[in-house]
C-alpha positions as CSV (number, residue, x, y, z in Angstrom):
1,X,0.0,0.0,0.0
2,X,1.6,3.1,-1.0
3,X,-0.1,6.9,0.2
4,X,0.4,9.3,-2.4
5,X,-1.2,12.5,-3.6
6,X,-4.8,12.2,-5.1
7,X,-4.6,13.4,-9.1
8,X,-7.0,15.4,-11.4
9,X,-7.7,11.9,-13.1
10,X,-8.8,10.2,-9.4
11,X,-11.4,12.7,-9.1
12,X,-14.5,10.2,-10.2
13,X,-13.1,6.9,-8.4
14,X,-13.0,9.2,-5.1
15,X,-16.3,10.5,-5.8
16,X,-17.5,7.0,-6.3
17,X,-16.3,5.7,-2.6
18,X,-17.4,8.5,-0.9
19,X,-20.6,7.6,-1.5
20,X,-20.2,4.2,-1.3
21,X,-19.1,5.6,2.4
22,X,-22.2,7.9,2.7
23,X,-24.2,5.0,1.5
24,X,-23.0,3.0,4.8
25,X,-23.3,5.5,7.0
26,X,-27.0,6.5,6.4
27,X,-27.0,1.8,6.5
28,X,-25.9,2.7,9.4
29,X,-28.3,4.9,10.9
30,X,-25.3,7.7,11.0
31,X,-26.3,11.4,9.7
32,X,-22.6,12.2,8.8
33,X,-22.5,13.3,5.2
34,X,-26.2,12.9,4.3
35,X,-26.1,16.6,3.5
36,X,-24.3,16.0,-0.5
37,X,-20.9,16.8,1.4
38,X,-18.2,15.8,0.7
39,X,-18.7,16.5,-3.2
40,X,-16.8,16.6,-6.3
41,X,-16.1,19.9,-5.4
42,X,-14.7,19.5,-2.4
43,X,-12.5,16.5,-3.9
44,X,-11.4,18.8,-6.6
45,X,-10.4,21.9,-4.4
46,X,-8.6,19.0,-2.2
47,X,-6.4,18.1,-5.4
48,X,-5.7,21.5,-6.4
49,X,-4.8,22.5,-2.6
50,X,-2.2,19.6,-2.7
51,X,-4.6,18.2,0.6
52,X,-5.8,14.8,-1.1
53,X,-4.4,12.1,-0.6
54,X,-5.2,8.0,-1.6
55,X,-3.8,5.0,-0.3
56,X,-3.4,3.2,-3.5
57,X,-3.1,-0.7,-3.7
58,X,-1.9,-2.9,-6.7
59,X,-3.5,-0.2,-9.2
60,X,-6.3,0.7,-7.4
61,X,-7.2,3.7,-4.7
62,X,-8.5,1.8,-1.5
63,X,-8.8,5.1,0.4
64,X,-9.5,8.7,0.5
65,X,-8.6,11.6,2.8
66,X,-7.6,15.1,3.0
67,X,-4.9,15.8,4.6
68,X,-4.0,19.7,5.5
69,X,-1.3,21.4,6.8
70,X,-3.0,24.5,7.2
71,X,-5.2,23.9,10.5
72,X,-8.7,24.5,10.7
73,X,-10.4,27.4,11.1
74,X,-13.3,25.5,12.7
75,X,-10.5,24.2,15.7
76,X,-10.1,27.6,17.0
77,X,-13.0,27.5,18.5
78,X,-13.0,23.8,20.7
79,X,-15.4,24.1,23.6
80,X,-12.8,21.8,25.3
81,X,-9.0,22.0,25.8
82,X,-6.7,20.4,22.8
83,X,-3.7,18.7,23.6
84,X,-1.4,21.2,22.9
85,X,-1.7,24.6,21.1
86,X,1.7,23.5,18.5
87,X,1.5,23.2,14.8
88,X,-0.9,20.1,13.7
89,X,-2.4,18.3,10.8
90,X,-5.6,17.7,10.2
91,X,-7.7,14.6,8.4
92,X,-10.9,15.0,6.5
93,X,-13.3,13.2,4.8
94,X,-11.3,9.7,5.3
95,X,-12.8,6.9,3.3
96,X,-12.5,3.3,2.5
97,X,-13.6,1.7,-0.2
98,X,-16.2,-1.1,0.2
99,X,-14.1,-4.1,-1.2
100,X,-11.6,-3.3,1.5
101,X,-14.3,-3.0,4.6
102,X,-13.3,-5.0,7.5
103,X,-9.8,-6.0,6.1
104,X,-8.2,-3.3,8.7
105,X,-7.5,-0.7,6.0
106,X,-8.7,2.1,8.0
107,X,-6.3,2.0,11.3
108,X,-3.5,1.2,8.4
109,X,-4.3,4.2,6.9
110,X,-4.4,6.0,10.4
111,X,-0.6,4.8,10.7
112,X,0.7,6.0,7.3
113,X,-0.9,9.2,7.7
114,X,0.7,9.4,11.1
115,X,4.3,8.1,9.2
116,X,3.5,10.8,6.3
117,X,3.1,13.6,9.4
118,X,5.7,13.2,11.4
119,X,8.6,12.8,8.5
120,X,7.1,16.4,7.6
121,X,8.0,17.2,11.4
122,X,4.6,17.5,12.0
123,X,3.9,15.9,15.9
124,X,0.5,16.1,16.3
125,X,-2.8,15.6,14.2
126,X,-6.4,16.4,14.8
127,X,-9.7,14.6,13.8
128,X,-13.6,15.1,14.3
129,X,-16.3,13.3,13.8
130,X,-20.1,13.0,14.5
131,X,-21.3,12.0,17.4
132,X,-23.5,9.2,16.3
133,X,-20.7,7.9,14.0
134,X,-19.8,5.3,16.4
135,X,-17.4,3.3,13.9
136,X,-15.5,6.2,13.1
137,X,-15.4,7.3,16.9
138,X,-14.2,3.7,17.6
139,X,-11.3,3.6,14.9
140,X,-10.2,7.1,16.1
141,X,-10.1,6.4,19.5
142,X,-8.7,2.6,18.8
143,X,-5.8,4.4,16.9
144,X,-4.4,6.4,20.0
145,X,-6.2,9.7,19.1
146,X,-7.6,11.2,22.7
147,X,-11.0,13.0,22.8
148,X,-10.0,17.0,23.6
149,X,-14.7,18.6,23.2
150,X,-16.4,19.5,20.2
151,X,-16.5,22.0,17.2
152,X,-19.2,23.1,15.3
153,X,-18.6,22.2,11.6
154,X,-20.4,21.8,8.3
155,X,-23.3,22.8,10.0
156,X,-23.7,20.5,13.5
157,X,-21.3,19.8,16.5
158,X,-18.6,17.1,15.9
159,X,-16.9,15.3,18.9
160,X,-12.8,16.2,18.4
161,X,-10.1,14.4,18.7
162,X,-5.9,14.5,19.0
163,X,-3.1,12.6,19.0
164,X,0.4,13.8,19.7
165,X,3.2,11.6,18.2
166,X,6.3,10.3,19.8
167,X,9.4,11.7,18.8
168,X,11.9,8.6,18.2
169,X,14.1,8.3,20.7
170,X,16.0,6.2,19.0
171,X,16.7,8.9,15.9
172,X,18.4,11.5,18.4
């Protein structure tokens, strides 16, 4: 599996398992993304920001997300306390496509993107979610990430989430 930026030419495939990831959710009984977001839009301003990025297996994108450098706007305004108030990345509309479902994929794309932040010197990331999006909350909180309150974005309160990585010792 190899992470890598998302191209102009991904845009459809992208499209195509973010709703197959809607589609679960609202299976689900989850209200996350029920709204038409994310879109092709958002995809394309993702690709043109240099933010998208897929996890790309044996010719084939198994996974979505954005990944910025460039905070969130939204994060100023925790009703909570983060972590730490240092420079962070931050993960958006993460996806996995259906065929890879319950295969693990997601926490392994968790770990790259951790891998992929901290060789840019980046030590801590930040995630939301909704509320009812128990899976999500499960896999974030399974991969280490530490509940710091809740935002409001894209128009409803999302639970928050941080995770500070470990320097390697053994590297100093």
């Amino acid at each position: 599996m190899e992470l890598r930026l998302a191209q102009a030419n991904d845009v459809n495939k992208i499209h195509e398992i973010i709703i197959q990831g809607r589609n679960f959710l609202k299976k689900c009984g989850v209200n996350q993304w029920q709204n038409g977001y994310p879109n092709k839009e958002d995809i394309i301003k993702d690709i043109e920001k240099q933010t998208g990025y897929i996890l790309y297996d044996a010719g084939k994108i198994a996974a979505y997300a954005c990944i910025d450098f460039d905070g969130e706007p939204a994060y100023d305004n925790l009703k909570g306390t983060w972590l730490d108030q240092n420079e962070y990345a931050v993960i958006h509309r993460m996806v996995v496509d259906d065929s890879y479902k319950g295969q693990g994929l997601a926490k392994q794309f968790f770990e790259q993107i951790e891998t992929f932040v901290y060789a840019r010197g980046i030590l801590s990331i930040r995630v939301d979610t909704d509320n009812d999006n128990n899976i999500m909350k499960h896999l974030i909180e399974k991969s280490g990430y530490v509940y710091c309150g809740t935002i409001w974005f894209d128009n409803s309160v999302k639970i928050a989430y941080q995770k500070q990585l470990v320097l390697d010792k053994r590297q100093c």
